[in-house]
N, C-alpha and C positions, 0 to 999 in steps of 0.2 A: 242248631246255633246259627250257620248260616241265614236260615230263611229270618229269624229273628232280626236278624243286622239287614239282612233287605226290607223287611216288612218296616222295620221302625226309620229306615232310609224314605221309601215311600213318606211314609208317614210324617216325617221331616219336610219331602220336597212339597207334599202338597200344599203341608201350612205354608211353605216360601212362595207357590203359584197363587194359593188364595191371599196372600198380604202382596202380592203385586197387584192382583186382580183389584182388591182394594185400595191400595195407592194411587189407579187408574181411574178409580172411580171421583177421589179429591180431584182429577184434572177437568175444568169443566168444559163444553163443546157449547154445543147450540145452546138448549133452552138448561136453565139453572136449576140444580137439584139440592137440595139438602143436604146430601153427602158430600159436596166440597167443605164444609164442615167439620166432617168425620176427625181431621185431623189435629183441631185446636184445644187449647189448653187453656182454662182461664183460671185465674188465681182468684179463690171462691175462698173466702176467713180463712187466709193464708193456707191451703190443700191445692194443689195443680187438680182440677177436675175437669176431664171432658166437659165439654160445651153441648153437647148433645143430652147430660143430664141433668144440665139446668136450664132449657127451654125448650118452648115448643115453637115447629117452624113452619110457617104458613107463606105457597108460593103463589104471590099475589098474578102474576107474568111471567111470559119466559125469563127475562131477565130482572125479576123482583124478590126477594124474599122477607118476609117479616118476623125475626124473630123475637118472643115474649119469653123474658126469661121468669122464673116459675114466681123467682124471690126477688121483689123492686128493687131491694137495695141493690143487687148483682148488676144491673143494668152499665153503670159507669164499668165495672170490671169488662162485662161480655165485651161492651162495646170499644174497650182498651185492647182485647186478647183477638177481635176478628180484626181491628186496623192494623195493628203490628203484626199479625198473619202475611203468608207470601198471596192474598187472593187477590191483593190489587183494588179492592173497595174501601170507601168512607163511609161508614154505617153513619146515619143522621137519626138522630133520638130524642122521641115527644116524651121520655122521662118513663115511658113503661114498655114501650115496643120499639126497635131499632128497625129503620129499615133499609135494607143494602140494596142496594140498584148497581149490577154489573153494568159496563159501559160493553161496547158490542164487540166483538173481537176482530182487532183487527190484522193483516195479514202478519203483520212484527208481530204482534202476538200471542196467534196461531203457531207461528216459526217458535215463538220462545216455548210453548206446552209442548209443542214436539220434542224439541230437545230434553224437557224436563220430563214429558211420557220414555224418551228414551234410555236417559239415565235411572228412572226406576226402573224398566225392564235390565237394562242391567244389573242393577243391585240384586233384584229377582234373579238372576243368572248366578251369579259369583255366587248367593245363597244356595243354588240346587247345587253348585259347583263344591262348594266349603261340604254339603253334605256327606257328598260324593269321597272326598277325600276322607271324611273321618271314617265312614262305612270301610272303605281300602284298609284304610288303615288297620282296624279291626278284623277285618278278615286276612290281612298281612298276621298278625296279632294270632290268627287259633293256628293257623300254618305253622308259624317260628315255634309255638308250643306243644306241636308235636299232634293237634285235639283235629287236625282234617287233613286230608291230604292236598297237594298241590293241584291237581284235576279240576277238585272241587271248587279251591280258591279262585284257578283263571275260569271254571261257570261259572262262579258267583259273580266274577269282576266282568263277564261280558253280560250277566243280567243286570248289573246295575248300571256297567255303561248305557245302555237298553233305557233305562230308566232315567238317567241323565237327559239322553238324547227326547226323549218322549217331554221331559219336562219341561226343560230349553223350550223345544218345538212350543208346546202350549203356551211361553211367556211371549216368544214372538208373534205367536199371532195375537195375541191380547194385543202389543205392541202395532201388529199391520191395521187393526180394527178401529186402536185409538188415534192411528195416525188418518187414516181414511175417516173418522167421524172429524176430526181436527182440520180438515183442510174441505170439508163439506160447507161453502158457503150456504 
């Protein structure tokens, strides 16, 4: 029972490290990727649909992207759902392909993704943290009912602190990497 409430703890924190890793990935640095997209919503015959399933994205330049949404009529929508987006672009649109031109980052900028790279690493954190406690909890939970001994309990709560710490550890360095690519003129 124990290894169960560790193993599905793990299993917990890693989805919370890979959807930091992926939050990190919308922050953009140098040259423009695709996946600052990953995050957007567009309202497709009134459905909230990812934007990533109604076009395709071609990167003209570092700082260019063209996206072609599959279905023309979607165009006005796309291009309503990346402006009201936090990416800071004016998509301008020939009627069938939008195309967004990042403007170059400047040091205000950079200073404001950092903070916003930090506050995801945080959410990331509180996330392995929230795991952490309900795992506790649960293993407080076969203790009080009699089903393991106390022994057991505090191994179990110094392997999962173990695993806390390992997780944290992983999001901050995602955090030192995106801060070092963020401030890499």
């Amino acid at each position: 029972m124990i290894n169960d409430i560790l193993r599905e703890a793990t299993t917990k924190m890693d989805k919370s490290v890979e959807s930091t890793r992926e939050d990190f990935t919308t922050i953009r640095a140098g040259r423009i990727s695709p996946t600052v997209f990953n995050k957007i919503v567009v309202e497709y015959y009134g459905t909230p649909t990812p934007l990533q399933q109604l076009a395709t994205f071609t990167s003209q330049d570092a700082r260019t992207i063209l996206i072609q949404p599959f279905d023309q009529s979607a165009v006005d929508a796309v291009e309503r759902a990346v402006r009201d987006s936090d990416l800071g672009v004016n998509p301008s649109s020939d009627g069938r392909v939008l195309r967004c031109v990042f403007p170059e980052l400047t040091e205000e900028r950079r200073k404001e993704y950092i903070k916003l790279a930090k506050g995801k690493a945080e959410d990331g954190r509180v996330s392995v943290r929230n795991v952490r406690r309900q795992a506790k909890q649960s293993l407080e939970k076969l203790e009080k009912d009699g089903e393991v001994g106390k022994d057991d309990v505090a191994g179990a709560e110094k392997r999962l602190d173990a695993l806390t710490k390992d997780h944290t550890d992983a999001i901050d360095e995602m955090l030192k990497k995106k801060e070092a690519e963020l401030l890499e003129v």
